[in-house]
Each structure stands twice: as structure tokens, then as C-alpha cells.
VEXDREN-2710 file (C-alpha; in Angstrom, 1 decimal):
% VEXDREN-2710
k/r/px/py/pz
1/UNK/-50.3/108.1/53.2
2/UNK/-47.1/109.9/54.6
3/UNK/-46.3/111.8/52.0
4/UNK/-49.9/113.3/51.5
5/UNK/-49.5/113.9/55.3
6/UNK/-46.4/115.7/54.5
7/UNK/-48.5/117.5/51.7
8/UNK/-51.3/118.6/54.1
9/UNK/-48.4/119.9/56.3
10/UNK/-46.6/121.6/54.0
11/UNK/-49.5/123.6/52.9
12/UNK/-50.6/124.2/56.6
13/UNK/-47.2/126.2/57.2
14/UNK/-47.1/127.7/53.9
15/UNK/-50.9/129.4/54.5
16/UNK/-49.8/129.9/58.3
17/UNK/-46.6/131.6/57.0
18/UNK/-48.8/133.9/54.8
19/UNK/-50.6/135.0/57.3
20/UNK/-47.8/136.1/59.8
21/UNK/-46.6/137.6/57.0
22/UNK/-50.0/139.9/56.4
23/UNK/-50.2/141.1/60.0
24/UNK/-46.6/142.1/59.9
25/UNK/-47.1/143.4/56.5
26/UNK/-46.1/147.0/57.5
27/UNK/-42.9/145.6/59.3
28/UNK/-41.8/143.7/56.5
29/UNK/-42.2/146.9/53.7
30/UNK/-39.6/148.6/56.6
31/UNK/-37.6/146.3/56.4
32/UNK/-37.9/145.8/52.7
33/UNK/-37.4/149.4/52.0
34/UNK/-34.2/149.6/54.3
35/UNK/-32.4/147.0/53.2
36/UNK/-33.0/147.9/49.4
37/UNK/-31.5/151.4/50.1
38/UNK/-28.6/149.7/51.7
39/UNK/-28.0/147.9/48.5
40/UNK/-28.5/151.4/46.6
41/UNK/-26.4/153.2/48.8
42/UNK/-23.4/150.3/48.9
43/UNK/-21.7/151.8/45.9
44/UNK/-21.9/155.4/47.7
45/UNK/-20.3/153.9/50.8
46/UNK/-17.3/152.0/48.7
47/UNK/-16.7/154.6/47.2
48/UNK/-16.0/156.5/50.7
49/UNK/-14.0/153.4/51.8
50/UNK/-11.4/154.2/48.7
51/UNK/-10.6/157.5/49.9
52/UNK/-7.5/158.4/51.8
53/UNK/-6.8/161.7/54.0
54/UNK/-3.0/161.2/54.4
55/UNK/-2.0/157.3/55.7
56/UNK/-5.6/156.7/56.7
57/UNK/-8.1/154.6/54.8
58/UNK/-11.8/154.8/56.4
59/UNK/-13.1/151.4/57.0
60/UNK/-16.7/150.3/56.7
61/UNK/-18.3/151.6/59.4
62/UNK/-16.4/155.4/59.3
63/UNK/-17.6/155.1/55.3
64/UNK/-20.9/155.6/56.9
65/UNK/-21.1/157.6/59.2
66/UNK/-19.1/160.2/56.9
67/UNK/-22.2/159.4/54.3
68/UNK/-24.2/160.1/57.3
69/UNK/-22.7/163.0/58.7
70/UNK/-22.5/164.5/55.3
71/UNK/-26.0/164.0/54.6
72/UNK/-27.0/165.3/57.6
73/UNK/-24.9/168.6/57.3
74/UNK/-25.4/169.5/53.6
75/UNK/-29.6/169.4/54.3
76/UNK/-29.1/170.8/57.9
77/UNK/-27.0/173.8/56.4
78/UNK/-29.5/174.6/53.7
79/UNK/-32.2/174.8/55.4
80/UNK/-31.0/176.7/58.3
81/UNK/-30.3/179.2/55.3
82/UNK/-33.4/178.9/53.5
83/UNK/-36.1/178.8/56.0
84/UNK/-35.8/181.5/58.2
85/UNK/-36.7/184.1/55.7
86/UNK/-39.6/181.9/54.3
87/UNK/-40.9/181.2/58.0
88/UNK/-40.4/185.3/58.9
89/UNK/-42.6/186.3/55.7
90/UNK/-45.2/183.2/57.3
91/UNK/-45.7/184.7/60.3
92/UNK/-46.4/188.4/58.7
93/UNK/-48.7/186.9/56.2
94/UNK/-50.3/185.3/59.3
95/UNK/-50.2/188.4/61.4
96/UNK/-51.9/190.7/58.1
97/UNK/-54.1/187.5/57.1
98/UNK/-57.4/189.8/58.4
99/UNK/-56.5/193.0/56.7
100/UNK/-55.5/191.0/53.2
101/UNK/-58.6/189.2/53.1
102/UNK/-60.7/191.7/51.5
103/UNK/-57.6/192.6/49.2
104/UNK/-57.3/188.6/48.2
105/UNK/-61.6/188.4/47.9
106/UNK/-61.8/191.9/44.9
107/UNK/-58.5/189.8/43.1
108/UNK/-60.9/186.6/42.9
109/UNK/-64.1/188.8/42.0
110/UNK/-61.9/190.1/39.0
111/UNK/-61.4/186.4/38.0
112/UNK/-63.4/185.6/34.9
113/UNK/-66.4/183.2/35.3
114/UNK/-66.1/184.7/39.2
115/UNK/-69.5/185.9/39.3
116/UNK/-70.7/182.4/38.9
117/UNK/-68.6/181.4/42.0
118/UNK/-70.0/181.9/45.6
119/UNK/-67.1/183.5/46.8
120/UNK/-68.5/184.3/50.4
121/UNK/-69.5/180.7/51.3
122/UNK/-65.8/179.8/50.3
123/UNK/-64.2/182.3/52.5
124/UNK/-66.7/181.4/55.2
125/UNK/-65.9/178.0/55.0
126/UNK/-61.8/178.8/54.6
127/UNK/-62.7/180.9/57.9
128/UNK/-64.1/177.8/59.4
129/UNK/-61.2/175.4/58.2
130/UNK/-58.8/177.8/59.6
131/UNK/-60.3/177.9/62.9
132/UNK/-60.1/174.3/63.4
133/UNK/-56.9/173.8/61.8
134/UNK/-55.1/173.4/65.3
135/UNK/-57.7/171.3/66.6
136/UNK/-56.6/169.0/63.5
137/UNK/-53.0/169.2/64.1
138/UNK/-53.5/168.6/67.5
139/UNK/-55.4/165.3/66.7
140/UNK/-53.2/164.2/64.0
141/UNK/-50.3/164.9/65.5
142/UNK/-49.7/161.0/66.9
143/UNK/-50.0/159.8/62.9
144/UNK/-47.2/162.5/62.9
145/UNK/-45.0/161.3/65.8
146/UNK/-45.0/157.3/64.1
147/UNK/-44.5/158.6/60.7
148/UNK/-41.0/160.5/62.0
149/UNK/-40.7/157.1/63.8
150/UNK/-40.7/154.7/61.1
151/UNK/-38.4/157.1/59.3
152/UNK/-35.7/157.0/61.5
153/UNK/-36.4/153.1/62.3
154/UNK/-35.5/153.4/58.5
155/UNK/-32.6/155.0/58.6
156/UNK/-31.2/152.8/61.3
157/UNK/-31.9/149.3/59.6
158/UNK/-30.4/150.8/57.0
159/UNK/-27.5/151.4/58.4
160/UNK/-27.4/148.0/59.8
161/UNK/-28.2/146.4/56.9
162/UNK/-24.5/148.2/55.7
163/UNK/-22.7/147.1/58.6
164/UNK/-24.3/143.7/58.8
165/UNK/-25.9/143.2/54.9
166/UNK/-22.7/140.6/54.0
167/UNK/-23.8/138.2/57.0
168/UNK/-27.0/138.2/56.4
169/UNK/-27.0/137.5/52.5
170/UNK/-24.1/134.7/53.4
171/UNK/-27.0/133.2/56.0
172/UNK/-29.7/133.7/52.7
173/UNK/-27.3/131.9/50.3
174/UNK/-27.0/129.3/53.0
175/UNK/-30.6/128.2/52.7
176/UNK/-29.9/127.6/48.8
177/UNK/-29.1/124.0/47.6
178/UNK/-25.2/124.4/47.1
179/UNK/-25.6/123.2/43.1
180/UNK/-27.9/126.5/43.0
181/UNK/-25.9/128.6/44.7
182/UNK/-23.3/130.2/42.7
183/UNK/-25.8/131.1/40.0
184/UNK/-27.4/132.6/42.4
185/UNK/-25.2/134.5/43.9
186/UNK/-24.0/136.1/40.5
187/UNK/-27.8/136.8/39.5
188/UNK/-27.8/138.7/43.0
189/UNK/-24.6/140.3/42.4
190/UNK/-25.7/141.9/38.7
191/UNK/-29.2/142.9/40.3
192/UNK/-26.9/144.9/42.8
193/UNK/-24.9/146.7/40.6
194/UNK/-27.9/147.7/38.1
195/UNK/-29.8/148.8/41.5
196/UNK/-26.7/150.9/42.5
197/UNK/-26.9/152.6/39.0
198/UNK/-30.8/153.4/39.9
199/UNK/-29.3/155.8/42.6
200/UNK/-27.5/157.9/40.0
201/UNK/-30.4/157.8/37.3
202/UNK/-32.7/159.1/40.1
203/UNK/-30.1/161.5/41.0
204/UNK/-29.8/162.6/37.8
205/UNK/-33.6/163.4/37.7
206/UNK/-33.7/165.0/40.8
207/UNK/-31.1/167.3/39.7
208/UNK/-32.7/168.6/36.6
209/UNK/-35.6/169.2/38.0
210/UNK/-34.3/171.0/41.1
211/UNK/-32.0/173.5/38.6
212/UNK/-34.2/173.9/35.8
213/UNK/-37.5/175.0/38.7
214/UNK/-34.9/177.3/40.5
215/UNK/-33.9/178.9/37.0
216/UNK/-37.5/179.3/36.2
217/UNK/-38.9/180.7/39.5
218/UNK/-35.5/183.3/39.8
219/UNK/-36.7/184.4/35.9
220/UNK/-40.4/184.8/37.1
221/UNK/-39.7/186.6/40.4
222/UNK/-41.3/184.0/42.4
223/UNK/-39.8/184.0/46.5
224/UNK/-37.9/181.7/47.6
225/UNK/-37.2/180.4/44.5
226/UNK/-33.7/178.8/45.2
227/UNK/-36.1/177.0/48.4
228/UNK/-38.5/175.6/46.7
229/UNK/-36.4/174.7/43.7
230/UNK/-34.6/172.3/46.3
231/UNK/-37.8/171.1/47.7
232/UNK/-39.3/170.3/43.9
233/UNK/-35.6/168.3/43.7
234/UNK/-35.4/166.5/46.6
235/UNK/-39.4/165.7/46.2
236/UNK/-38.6/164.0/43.0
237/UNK/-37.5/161.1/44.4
238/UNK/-40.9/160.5/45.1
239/UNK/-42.5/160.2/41.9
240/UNK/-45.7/162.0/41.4
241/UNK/-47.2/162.7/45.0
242/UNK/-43.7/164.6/45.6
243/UNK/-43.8/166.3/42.4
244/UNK/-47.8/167.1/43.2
245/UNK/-46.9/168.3/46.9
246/UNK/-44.1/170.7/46.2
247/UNK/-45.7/172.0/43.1
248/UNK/-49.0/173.0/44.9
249/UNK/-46.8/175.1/47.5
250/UNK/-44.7/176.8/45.0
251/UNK/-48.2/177.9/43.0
252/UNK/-49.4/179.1/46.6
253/UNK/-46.0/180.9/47.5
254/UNK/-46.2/182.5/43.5
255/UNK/-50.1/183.5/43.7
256/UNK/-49.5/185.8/46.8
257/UNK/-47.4/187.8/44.7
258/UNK/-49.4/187.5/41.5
259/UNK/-52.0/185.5/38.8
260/UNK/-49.2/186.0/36.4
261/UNK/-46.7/184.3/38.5
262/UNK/-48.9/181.6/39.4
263/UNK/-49.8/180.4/36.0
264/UNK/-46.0/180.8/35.0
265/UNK/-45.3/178.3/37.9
266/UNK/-47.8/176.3/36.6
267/UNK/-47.7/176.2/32.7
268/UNK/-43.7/175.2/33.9
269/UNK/-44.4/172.3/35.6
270/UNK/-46.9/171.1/33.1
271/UNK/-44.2/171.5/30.3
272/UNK/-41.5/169.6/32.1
273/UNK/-43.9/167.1/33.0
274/UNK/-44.3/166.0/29.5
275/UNK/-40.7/166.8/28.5
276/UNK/-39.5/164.1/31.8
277/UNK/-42.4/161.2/31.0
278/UNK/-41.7/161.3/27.7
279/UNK/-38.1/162.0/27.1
280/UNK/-36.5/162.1/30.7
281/UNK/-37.6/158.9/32.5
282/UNK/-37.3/156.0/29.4
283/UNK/-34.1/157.5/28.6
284/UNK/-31.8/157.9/31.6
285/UNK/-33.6/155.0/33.8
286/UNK/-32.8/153.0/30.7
287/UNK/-29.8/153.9/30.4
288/UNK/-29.2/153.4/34.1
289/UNK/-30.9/150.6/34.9
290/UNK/-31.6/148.9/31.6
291/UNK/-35.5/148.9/31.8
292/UNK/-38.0/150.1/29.1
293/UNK/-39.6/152.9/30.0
294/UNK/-42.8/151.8/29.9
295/UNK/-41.8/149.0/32.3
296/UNK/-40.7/151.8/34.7
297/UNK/-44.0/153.7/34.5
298/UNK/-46.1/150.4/35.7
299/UNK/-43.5/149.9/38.1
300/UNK/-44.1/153.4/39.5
301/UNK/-47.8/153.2/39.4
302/UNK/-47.9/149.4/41.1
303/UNK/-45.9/150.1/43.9
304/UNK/-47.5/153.4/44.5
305/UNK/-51.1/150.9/44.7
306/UNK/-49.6/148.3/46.0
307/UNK/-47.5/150.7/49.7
308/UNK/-48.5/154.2/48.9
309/UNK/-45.0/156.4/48.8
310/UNK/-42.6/153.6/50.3
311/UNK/-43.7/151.7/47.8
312/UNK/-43.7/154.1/45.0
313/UNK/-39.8/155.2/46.4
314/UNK/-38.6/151.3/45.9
315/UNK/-41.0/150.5/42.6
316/UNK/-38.2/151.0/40.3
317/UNK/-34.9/149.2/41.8
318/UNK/-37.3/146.3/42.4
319/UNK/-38.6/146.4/39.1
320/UNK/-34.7/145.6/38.3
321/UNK/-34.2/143.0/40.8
322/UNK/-37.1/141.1/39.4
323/UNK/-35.8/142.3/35.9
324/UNK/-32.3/140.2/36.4
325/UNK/-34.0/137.3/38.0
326/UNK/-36.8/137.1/35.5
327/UNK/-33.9/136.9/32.7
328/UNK/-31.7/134.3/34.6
329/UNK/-34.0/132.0/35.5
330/UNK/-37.2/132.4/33.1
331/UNK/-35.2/133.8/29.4
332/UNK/-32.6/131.5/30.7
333/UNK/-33.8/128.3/31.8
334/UNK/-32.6/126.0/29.4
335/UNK/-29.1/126.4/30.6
336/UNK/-30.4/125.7/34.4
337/UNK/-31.9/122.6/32.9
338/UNK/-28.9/121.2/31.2
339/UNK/-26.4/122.1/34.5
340/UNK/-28.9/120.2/36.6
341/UNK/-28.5/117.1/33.5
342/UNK/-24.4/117.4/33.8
343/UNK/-24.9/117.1/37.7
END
């Protein structure tokens, strides 16, 4: 009778943990996120703490904040270069937008197929959507405002979790039966370092895609190129909608200028598209982070289902962590089982 009491119990505060857990669901993907990009960016702040400037060693915390200050300073500095010319040419475009319009309407007429195209309803309704485009701002401007707020909640667990991540993993290891806990703990420790190395296959992707777009858009005259070059780069970290996103602005900036430019821009993208999902990704993320690259792909498209971009940003480095614990405790279980025998 006492233990199916127990039993009844038990499975009271499991369903009553899952549900705290479900309201709170948005809390815990912060704090999920955070603390994974602590563990990503621990090899980054190690690093830092190896330097030396003269007799002085930076400890933990000034390892940080010179990651930090860094950060800030190399994306503050180019885009106090970058936009200002962008944003001046915005506000002419703007200012001329009535006295183009007719220019922009006899390009589309000239399209082919255009005749089959109502192109006055479109402009009336691009008229319209223009006209209440503040009124939207306006009203999505709270969505806005908590969206900047969870980033920089973001940033600052993260930071704690690199000040304070060896305390609370010691207090996680704690609630592990002591036999357990050393396997554990190396199983943790390999995830880590394979996650770390997720950091620098991304990087890697980033990079190529941020050079090989600027190179491109220079040789096809498109503005801004060396801009939004950076943007497609720094986008890339989150895959698809930040590929989709900065690929649709470029094409806008390149089909003020010209049809030619636009479909260059385009054709482009749909050429390195192929050459990253097919040559790119399964090669440096395995080589990275040892994962096949179809295992990366359904990691990709899971956790952008499963939390939208968050989730699409950690898919991969948790793909690894479940990877290593998969191989440890599922490929590997006979040894677990003859270690529990021996104790």
C-alpha cells in the first residue's frame, strides 16, 4: 500500500513539474539558450584568460568583458561606417518615392507576362500599405521593445552563466548518485568541447558566405555591397530565416538600380545555396562537431518547429550534446551495466 502511495505521488509531482515547466516554457528556452552559448563561448573566454599584456594575466571575469567590449566595438564601429550612407540614400529614395513611381510602374509594364498583371491595383494597394505602415510600427512596437528585452536578458545570463556556470554544474553533478558521477561528468566534459568546436564550424560558414556575397555584389555593382555582405554573414548564424531575410533586402537594394542586378543577386544566392547544403554544411559541421550531415539538417529544421529562431540558433550544439550522451549511455551501456556489477 505505501509504496503504490509513493507511486501515485511520484507521478503527481512529475505531471505537476511538467506543467510549471509548460507555462514557463519561454523562460526556460532563455535560459536554455544562454547557458548553451556560455558553453560555446567558454573556449573564446579561455583563450582570453591565456593572454598576457606585460606581467598581467586577465582573470575570468576581465576575459569577458574584453570578449564583450570587443564585440561590442568591432559591430558598433562597422556599422557607424556602413549605415550612414545606406540610411542617406533611404531618406532620398523616400523623399523622390512620388516622382519614381511612374518611372518604377513603365519598368514593371516592360516585364514579360506584365500585361497579364493588374499593376494599378498593386500600386494602389502598395499606396495603401504604405500609408498605414506607421500605424503598424506604432502598434507593434511593444513586440519590439520585449524582443530587444529578452535579448539583452540573454546576453546577461550568459554572462552569468560564465562567471557562475562552474557552481552551478558542481550543484547539477551533486544531484547525481556519486557511482554515476564521474562518467558523467566526462560525457559532459566531451559534449563541451565538441560544442565549443560548433562555434568555429559556424564561424567558418558565416565567413564564407559573408566574403564570397561581398565579392559578388562589388563585381555586379550592387550598393552597399561590403553592408550587406556583412549582414548576409552575420545572418548566417541563423539558418534559413537569416539567410531568407538578408537575401530579400539585398534583391530590393539591387533592383533599384537594375533587373540585371537583381537576378545576379539572386541566381547567386540560389547557387551558393546548393553549393553550402550540399557540400558546405555535412562537411565542416562534421568535421567540427562530428555529426552527419543529414543529422544536422533535421536538427536545423526541428528546432526551428519546435522555438522558431532561438531554437533554430541552438538546434545544432544540442544535436551534439544529445549526440555524446546518446553514445555513452545508449551505444555504450553494456559497460555502465558491468561497472554497476563490479560495485
Amino acid at each position: 500500500m505505501v509504496r503504490e502511495r509513493n507511486l501515485v505521488l511520484y507521478a503527481v509531482c512529475v505531471l505537476l513539474s511538467l506543467y510549471v515547466a509548460w507555462q514557463v516554457r519561454e523562460v526556460l528556452l532563455l535560459v536554455y539558450v544562454s547557458a548553451l552559448f556560455a558553453v560555446v563561448l567558454n573556449p573564446l573566454v579561455i583563450a582570453i584568460e591565456h593572454l598576457r599584456i606585460g606581467r598581467w594575466r586577465p582573470g575570468r571575469g576581465a576575459s569577458i568583458a574584453i570578449l564583450l567590449f570587443g564585440s561590442v566595438l568591432g559591430f558598433g564601429g562597422f556599422f557607424l561606417f556602413a549605415l550612414p550612407p545606406a540610411w542617406t540614400d533611404l531618406r532620398i529614395v523616400l523623399s523622390q518615392a512620388p516622382s519614381q513611381a511612374p518611372i518604377i510602374l513603365a519598368r514593371l509594364r516592360d516585364l514579360p507576362y506584365a500585361q497579364n498583371i493588374n499593376i494599378p491595383a498593386i500600386s494602389a494597394q502598395v499606396a495603401s500599405a504604405a500609408s498605414s505602415s506607421a500605424g503598424y510600427l506604432f502598434a507593434s512596437l511593444p513586440a519590439w521593445l520585449t524582443t530587444v528585452g529578452e535579448v539583452l536578458t540573454s546576453i546577461i545570463l550568459t554572462i552569468y552563466f560564465m562567471l557562475e556556470g562552474d557552481h552551478a554544474y558542481d550543484w547539477m553533478l551533486s544531484l547525481v548518485p556519486q557511482h554515476r558521477r564521474a562518467r558523467l561528468n566526462e560525457t559532459l566534459l566531451r559534449a563541451e568541447v565538441r560544442m565549443g568546436k560548433w562555434l568555429l564550424g559556424q564561424g567558418a560558414l558565416m565567413l564564407i558566405l559573408g566574403v564570397s556575397s561581398t565579392i559578388v555584389f562589388w563585381l555586379l555593382g550592387v550598393r552597399y555591397f561590403y553592408l550587406l555582405g556583412a549582414l548576409m554573414g552575420l545572418a548566417n548564424i541563423v539558418p534559413v530565416a537569416g539567410a531568407v531575410v538578408t537575401v530579400t533586402l539585398s534583391a530590393l537594394v539591387a533592383g533599384f538600380d537594375s533587373w540585371e542586378k537583381l537576378a545576379g543577386v539572386l541566381i547567386f544566392y540560389a547557387i551558393y545555396a546548393q553549393i553550402e547544403n550540399a557540400y558546405l554544411i555535412p562537411r565542416i559541421m562534421r568535421t567540427s562537431v562530428d555529426l552527419a550531415g543529414l543529422a544536422v539538417l533535421i536538427a536545423l529544421l526541428i528546432g526551428t518547429s519546435l522555438a522558431g529562431v532561438p531554437g533554430a540558433v541552438v538546434s545544432v550544439p544540442t544535436a551534439v550534446l544529445v549526440a555524446v550522451l546518446m553514445e555513452e549511455y545508449v551505444i555504450h551501456k553494456d559497460s555502465e551495466a558491468s561497472s554497476d556489477l563490479a560495485t
